[in-house]
VOTI-974840 format. One record per atom (N, C-alpha, C): atom name; residue number from 1; x, y, z. Coordinates in Angstrom, 3 decimals. Layout:
  atom    n        c1        c2        c3
    CA  NUM         X         Y         Z
...
END
This chain:
  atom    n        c1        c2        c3
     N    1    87.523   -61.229   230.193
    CA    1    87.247   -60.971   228.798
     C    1    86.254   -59.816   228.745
     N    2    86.660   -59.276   228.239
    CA    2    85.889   -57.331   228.239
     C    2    86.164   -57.168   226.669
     N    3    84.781   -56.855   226.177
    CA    3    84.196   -56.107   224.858
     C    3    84.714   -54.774   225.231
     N    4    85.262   -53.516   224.475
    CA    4    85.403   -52.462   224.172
     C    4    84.622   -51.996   223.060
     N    5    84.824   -52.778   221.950
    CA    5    84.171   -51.903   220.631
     C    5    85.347   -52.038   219.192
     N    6    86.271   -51.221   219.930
    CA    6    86.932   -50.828   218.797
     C    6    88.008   -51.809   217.581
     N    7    88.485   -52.684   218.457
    CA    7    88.669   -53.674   217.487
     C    7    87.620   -54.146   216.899
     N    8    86.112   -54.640   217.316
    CA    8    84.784   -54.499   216.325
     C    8    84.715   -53.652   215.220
     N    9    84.981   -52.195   215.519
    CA    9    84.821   -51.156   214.383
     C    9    85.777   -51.667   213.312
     N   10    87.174   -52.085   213.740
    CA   10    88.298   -52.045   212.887
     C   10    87.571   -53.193   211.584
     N   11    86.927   -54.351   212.427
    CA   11    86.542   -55.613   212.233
     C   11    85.979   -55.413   210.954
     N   12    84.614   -54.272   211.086
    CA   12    83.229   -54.014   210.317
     C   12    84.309   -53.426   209.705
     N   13    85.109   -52.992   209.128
    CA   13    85.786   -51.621   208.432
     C   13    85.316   -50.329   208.634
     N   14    84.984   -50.010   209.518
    CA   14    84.009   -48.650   210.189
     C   14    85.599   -47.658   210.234
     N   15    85.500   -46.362   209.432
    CA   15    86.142   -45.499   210.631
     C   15    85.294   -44.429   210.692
     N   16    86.243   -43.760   211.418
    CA   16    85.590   -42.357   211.994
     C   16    84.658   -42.674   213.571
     N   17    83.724   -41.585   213.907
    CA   17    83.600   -42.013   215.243
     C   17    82.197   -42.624   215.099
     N   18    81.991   -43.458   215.854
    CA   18    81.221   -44.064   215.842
     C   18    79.716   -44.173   216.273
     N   19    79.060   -43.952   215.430
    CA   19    77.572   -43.470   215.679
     C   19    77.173   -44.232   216.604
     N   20    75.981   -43.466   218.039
    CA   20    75.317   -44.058   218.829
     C   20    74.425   -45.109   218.801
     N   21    73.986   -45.547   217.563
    CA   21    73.175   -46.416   217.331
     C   21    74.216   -47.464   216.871
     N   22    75.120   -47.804   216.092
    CA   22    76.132   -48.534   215.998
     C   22    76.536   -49.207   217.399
     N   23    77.034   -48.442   218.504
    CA   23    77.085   -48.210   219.744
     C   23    76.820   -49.177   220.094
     N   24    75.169   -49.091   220.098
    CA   24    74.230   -49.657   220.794
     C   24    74.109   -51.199   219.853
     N   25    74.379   -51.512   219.219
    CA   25    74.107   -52.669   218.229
     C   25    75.476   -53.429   218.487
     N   26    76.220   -52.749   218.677
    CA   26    77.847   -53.600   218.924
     C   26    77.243   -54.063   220.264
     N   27    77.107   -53.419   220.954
    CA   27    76.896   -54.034   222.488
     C   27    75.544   -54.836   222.952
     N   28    74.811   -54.813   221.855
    CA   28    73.876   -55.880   222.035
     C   28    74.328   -57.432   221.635
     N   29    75.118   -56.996   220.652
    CA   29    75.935   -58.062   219.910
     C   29    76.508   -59.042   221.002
     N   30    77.320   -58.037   221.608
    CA   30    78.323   -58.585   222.787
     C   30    77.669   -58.774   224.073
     N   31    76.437   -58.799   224.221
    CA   31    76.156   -59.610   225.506
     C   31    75.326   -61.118   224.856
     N   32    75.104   -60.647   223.264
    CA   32    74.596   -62.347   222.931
     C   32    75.731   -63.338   222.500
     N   33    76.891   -62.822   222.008
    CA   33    78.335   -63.830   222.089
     C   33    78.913   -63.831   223.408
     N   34    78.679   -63.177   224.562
    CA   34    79.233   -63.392   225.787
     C   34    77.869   -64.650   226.592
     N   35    76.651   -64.287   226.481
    CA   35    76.043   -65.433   227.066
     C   35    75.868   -66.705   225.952
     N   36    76.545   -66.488   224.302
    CA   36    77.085   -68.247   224.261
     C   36    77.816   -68.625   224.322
     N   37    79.053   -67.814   224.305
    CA   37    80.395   -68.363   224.609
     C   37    80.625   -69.346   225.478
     N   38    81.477   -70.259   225.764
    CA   38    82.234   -71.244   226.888
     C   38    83.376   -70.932   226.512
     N   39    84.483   -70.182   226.808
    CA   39    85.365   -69.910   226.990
     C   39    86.425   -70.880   227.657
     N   40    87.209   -71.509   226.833
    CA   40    88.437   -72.705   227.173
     C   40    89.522   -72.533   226.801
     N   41    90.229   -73.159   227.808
    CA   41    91.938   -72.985   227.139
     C   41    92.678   -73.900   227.738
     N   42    93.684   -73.975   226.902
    CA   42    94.870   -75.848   227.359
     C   42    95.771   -75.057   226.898
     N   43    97.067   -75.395   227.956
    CA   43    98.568   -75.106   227.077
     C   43    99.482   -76.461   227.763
     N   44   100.036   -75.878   227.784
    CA   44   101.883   -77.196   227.724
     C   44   102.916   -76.160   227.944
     N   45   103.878   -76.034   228.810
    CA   45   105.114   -75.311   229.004
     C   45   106.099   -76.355   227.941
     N   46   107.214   -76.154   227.321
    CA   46   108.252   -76.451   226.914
     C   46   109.652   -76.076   226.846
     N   47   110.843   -76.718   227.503
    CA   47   111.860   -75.511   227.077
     C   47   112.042   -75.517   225.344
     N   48   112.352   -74.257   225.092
    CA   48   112.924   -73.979   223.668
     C   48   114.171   -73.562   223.389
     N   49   114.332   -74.111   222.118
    CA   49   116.089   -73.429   221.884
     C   49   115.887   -72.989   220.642
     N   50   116.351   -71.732   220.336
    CA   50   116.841   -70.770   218.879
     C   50   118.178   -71.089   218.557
     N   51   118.556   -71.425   217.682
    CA   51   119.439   -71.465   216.412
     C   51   119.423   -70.769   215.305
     N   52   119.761   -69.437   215.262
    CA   52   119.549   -69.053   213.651
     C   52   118.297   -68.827   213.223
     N   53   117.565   -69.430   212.437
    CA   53   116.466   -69.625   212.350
     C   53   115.475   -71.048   212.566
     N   54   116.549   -71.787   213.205
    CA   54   115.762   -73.215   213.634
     C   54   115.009   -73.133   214.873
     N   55   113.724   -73.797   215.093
    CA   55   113.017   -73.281   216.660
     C   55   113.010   -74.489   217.322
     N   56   113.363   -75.217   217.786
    CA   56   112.974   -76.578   218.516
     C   56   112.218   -76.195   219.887
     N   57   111.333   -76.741   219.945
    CA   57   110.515   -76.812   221.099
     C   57   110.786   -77.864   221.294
     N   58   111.794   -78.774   222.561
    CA   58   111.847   -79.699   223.103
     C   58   110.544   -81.177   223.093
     N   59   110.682   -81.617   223.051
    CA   59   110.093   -82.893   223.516
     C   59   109.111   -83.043   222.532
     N   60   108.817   -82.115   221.687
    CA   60   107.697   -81.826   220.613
     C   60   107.936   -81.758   219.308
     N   61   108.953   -80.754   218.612
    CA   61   108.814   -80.640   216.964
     C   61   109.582   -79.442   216.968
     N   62   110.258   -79.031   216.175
    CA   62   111.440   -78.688   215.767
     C   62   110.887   -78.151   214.099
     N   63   111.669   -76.641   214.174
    CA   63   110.911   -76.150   212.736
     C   63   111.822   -74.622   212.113
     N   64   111.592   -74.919   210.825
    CA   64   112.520   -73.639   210.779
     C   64   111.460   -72.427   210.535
     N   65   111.928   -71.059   211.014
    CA   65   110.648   -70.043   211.012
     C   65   112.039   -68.516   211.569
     N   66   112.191   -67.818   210.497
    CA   66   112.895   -66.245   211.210
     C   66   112.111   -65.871   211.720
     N   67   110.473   -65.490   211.368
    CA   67   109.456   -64.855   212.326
     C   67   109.676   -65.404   213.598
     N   68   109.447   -67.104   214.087
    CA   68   109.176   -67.489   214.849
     C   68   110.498   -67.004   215.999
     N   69   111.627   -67.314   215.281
    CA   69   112.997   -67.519   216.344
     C   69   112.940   -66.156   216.334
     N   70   112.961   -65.044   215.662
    CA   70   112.836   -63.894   216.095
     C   70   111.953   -63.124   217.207
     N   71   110.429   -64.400   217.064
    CA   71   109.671   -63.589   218.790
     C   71   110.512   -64.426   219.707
     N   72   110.956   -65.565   219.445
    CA   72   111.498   -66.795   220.478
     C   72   112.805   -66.434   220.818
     N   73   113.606   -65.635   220.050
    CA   73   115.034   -65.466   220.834
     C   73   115.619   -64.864   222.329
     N   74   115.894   -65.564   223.126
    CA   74   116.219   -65.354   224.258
     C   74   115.574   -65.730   225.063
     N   75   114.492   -66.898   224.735
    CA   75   113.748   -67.304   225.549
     C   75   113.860   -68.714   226.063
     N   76   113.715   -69.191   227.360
    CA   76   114.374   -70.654   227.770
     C   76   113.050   -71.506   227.757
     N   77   111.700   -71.014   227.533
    CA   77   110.734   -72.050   227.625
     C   77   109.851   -71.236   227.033
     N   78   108.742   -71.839   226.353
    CA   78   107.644   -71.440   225.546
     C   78   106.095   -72.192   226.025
     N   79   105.182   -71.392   226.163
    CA   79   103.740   -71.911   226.322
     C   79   103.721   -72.502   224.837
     N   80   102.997   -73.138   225.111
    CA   80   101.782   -73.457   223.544
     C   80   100.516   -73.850   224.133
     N   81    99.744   -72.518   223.567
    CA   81    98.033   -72.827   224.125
     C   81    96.699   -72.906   223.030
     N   82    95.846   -72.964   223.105
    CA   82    94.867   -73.526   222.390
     C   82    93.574   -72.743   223.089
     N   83    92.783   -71.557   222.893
    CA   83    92.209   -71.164   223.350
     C   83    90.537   -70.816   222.316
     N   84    89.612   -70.841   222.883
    CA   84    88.493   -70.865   222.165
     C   84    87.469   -70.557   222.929
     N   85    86.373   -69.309   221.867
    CA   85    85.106   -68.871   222.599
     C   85    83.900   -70.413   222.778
     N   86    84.000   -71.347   222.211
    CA   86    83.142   -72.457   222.398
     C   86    82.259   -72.565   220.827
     N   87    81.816   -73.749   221.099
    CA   87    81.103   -73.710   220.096
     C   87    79.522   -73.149   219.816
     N   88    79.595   -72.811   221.166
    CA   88    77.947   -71.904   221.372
     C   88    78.002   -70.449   220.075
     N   89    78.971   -70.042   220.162
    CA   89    79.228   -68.814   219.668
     C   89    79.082   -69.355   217.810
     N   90    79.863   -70.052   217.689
    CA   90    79.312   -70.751   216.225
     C   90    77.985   -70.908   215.953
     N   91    77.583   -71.851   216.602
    CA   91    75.691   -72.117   216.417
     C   91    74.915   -70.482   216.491
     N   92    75.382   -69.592   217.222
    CA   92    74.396   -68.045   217.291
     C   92    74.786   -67.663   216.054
     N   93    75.966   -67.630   215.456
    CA   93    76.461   -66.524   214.215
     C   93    75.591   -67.923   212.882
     N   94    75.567   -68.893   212.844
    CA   94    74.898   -69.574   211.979
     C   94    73.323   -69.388   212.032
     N   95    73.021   -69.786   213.346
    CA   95    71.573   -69.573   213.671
     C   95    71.003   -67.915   213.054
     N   96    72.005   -66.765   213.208
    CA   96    71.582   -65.996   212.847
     C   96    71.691   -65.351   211.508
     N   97    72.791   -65.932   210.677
    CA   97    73.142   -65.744   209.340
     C   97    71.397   -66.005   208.196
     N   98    70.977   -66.981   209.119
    CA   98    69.528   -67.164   208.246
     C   98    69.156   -65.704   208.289
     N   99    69.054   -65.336   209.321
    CA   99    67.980   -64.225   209.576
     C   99    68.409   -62.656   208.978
     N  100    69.746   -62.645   209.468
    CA  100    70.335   -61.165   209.162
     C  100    71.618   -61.401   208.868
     N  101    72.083   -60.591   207.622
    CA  101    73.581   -60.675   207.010
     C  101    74.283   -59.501   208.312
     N  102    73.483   -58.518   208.359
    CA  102    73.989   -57.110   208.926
     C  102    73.950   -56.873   210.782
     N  103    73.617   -58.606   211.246
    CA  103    73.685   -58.595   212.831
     C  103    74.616   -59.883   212.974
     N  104    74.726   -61.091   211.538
    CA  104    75.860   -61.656   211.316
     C  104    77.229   -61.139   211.435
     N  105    76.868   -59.808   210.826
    CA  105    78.338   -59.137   210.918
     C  105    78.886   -58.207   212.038
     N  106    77.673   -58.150   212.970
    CA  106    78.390   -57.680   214.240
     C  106    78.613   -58.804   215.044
     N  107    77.934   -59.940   214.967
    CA  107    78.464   -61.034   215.611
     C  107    79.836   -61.179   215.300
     N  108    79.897   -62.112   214.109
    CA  108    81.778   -61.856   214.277
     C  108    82.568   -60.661   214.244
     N  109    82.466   -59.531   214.088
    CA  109    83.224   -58.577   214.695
     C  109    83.047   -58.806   216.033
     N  110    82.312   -58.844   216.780
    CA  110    82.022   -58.542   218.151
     C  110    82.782   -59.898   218.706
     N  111    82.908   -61.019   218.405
    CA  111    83.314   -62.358   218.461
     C  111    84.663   -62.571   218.547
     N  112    85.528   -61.819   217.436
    CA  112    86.485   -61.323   216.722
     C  112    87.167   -60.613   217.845
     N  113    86.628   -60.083   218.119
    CA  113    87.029   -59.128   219.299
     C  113    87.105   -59.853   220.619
     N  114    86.517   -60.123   220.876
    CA  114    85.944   -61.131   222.167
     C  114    87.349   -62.580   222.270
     N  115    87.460   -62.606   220.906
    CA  115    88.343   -63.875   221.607
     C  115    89.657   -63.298   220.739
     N  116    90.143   -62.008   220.865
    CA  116    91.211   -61.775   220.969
     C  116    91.741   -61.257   222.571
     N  117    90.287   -60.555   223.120
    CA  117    90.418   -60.298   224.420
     C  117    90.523   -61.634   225.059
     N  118    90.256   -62.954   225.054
    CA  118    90.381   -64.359   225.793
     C  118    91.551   -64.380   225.361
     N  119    92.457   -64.700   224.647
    CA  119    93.522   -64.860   224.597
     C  119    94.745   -63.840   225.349
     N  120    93.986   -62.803   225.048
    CA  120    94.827   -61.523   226.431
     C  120    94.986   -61.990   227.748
     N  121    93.933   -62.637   228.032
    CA  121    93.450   -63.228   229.275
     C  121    94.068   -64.476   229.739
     N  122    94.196   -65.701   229.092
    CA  122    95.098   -66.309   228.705
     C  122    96.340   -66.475   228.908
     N  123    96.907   -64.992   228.081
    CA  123    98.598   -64.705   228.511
     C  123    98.587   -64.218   229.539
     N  124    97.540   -63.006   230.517
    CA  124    98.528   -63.012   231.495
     C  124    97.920   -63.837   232.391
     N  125    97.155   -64.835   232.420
    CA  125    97.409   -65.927   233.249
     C  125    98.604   -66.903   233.472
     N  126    98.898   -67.147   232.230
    CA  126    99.977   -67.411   232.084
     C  126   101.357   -66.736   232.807
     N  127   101.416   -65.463   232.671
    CA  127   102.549   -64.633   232.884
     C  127   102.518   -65.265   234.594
     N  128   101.415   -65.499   234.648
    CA  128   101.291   -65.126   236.911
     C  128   101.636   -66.383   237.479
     N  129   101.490   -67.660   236.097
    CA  129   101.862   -68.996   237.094
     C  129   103.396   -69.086   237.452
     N  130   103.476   -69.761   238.703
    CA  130   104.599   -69.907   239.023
     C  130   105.636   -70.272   238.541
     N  131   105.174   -71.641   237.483
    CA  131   106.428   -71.918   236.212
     C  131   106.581   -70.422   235.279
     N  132   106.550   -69.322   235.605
    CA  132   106.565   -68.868   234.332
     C  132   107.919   -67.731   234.759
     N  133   108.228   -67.928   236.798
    CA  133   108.853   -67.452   237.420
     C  133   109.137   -66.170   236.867
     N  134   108.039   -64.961   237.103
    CA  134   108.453   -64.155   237.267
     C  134   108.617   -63.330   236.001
     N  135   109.016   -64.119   234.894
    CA  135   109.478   -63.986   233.604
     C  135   108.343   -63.091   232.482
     N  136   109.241   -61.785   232.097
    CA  136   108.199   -61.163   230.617
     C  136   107.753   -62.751   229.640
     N  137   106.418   -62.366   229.326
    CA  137   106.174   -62.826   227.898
     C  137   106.191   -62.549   226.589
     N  138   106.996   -63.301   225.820
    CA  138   106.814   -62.267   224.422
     C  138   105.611   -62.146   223.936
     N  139   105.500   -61.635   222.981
    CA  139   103.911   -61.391   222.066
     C  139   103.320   -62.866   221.397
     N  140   102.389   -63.397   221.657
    CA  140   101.761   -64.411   221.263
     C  140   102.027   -64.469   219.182
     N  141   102.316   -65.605   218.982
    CA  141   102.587   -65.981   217.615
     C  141   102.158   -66.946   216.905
     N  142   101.079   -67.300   216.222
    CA  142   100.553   -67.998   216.266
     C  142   100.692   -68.777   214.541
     N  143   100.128   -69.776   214.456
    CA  143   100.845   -70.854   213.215
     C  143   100.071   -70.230   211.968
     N  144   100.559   -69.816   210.879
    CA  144    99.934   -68.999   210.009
     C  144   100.290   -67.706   209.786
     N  145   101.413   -67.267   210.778
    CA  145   101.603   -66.095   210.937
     C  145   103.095   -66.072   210.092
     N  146   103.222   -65.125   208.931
    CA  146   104.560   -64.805   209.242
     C  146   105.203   -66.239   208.093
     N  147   106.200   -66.972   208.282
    CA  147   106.645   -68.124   207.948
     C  147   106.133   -69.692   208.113
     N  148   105.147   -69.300   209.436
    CA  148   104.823   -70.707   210.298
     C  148   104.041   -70.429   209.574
     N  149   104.033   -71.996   209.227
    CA  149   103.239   -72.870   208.059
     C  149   101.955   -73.315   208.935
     N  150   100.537   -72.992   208.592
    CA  150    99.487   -73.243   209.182
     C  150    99.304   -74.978   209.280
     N  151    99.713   -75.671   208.992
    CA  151    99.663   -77.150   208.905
     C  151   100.113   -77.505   210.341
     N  152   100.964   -76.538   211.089
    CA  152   101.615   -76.892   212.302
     C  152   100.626   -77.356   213.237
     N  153    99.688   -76.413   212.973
    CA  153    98.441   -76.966   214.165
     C  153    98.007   -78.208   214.470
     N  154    98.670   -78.887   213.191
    CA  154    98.699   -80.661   213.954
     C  154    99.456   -80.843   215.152
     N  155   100.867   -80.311   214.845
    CA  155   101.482   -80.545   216.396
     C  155   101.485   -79.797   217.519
     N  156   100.525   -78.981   217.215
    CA  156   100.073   -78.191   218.308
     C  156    99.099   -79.218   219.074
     N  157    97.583   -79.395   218.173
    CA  157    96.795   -80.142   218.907
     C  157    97.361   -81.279   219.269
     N  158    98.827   -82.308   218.533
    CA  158    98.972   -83.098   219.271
     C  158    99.848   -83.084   220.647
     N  159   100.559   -81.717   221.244
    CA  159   100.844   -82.025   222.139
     C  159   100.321   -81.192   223.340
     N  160    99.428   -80.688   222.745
    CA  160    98.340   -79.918   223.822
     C  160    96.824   -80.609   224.115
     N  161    96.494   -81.936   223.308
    CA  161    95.589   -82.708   223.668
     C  161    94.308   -81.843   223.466
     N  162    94.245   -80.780   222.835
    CA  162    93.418   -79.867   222.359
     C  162    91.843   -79.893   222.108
     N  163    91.576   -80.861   221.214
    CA  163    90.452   -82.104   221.110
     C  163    89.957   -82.532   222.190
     N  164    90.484   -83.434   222.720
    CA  164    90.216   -84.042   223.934
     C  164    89.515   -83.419   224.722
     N  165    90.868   -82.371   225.474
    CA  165    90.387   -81.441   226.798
     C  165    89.873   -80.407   226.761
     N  166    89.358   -79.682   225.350
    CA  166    88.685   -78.175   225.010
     C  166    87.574   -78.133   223.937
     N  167    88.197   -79.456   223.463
    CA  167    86.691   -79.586   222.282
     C  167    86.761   -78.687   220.499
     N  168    88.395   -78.352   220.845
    CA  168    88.574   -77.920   219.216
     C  168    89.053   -78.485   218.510
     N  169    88.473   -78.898   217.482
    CA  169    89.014   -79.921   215.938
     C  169    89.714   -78.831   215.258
     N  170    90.297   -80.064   214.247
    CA  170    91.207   -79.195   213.073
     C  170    90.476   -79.835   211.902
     N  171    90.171   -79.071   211.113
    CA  171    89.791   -79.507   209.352
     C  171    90.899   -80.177   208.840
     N  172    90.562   -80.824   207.844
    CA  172    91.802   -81.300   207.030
     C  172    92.530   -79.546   206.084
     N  173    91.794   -78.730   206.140
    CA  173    93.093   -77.288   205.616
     C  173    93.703   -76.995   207.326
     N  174    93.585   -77.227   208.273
    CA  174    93.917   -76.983   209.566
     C  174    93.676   -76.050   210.195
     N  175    92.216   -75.729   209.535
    CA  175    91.148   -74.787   210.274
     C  175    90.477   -75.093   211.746
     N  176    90.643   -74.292   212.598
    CA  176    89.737   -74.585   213.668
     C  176    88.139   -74.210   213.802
     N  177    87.782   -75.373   214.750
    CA  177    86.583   -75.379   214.727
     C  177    86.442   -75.698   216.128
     N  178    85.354   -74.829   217.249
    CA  178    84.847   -73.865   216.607
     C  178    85.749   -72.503   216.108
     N  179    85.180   -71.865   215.328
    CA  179    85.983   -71.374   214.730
     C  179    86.656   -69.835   214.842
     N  180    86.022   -69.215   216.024
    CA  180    86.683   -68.672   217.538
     C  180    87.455   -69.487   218.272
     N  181    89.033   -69.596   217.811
    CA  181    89.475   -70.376   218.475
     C  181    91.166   -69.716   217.709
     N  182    92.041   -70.099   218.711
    CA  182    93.490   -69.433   218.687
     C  182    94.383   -70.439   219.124
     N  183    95.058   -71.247   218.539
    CA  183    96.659   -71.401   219.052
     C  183    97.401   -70.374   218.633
     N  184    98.950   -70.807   219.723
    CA  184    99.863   -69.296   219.603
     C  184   100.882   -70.189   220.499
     N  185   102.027   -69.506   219.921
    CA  185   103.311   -69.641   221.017
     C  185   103.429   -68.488   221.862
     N  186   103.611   -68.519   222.877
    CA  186   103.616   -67.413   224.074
     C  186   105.329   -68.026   224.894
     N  187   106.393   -67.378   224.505
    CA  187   107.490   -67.179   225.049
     C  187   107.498   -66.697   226.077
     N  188   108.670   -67.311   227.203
    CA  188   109.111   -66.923   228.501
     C  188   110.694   -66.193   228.144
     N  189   110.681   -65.133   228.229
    CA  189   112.179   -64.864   228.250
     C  189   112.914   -64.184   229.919
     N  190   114.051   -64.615   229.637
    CA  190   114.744   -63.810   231.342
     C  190   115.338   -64.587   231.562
END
C-alpha cells in the first residue's frame, strides 16, 4: 500500500500542480493514516454463472445487475472480498475533526487514497493465488455501483464472515464501518 498523492488531490478537488507545501501536508497526512491503519482483508472464491443479465454466484445469492454480468461475463469463478484500513484510521480522522476541519480533510483524502491502494493490493494478491490459476482479473465492482443495490452487502458479509474475521460492521443503511472499508466482486476470467 503506497500513498502517491494524486488521487488525494482529485479527493480535495485540487487541480493544477500542486504546491510544495500542499506536498508536504499530504504526506504528513499519510504517514499518520499509515501508522493507524490495520489493514485487513477476507474473501471467498465462488464459481459464477451469467445469464443475460442474471449473476448467480453459486452457493451464495443470485441477482439481477447488466453492470454486474457485464464485468462478470466470461468468467467461471468470482472473489468476493471485504477489505479495510481498520478502525484506527476512524478514531485519528474523528480525534482530529475536533481540532482541524482543513487536516480532517487531508486525512480522508489521504485515507481515500490509501485504501483504494489496499484494495489494489488485495487484487493482485488475489490474481497470484493458485486457485485463481493463472487467470486475468476483471476490474473490482463493488455493491452500490452501477445497478447493484447497496443492501447486497448483507450477503456479502454473510458469506465472507466479514464481522467476525476483519472487524467490519454494516449499519442498518449498509454502510461500513470502519468506514475505510471496500467490498467488491473481483472476477476470474479464462
Amino acid at each position: 500500500m503506497e500513498f502517491v498523492g494524486k488521487d488525494a488531490l482529485r479527493f480535495l478537488g485540487h487541480q493544477g500542480p500542486c504546491p510544495d507545501a500542499l506536498r508536504e501536508k499530504l504526506a504528513a497526512a499519510a504517514r499518520d493514516v499509515l501508522a493507524a491503519a490495520e489493514p485487513a482483508r477476507v474473501w471467498r472464491q465462488f464459481p459464477v454463472a451469467v445469464h443475460d443479465s442474471l449473476v448467480t454466484v453459486e452457493g451464495a445469492f443470485s441477482l439481477q445487475s447488466r453492470h454486474l454480468s457485464a464485468n462478470l461475463r466470461g468468467c467461471a469463478s468470482v472473489y468476493l472480498f471485504v477489505a479495510t484500513l481498520g478502525a484506527g484510521v476512524d478514531r485519528l480522522v474523528r480525534r482530529t475533526s475536533l481540532l482541524s476541519a482543513e487536516q480532517t480533510a487531508l486525512l480522508q483524502a489521504v485515507a481515500g487514497e490509501l485504501t483504494d491502494a489496499w484494495c489494489d493490493d488485495v487484487c493482485a494478491e488475489l490474481a497470484a493465488l493458485p486457485e485463481t490459476g493463472g487467470h486475468a482479473l476483471r476490474p473490482r465492482f463493488s455493491p452500490g455501483y452501477g445497478d447493484v443495490p447497496l443492501s447486497l452487502q448483507k450477503d456479502f458479509f454473510a458469506v465472507t464472515d466479514a464481522t467476525r474475521r476483519i472487524h467490519v460492521s454494516l449499519t442498518d443503511g449498509f454502510l461500513m464501518v470502519p468506514t475505510k472499508s471496500v467490498s467488491a466482486f473481483c472476477g476470474v476470467c479464462g
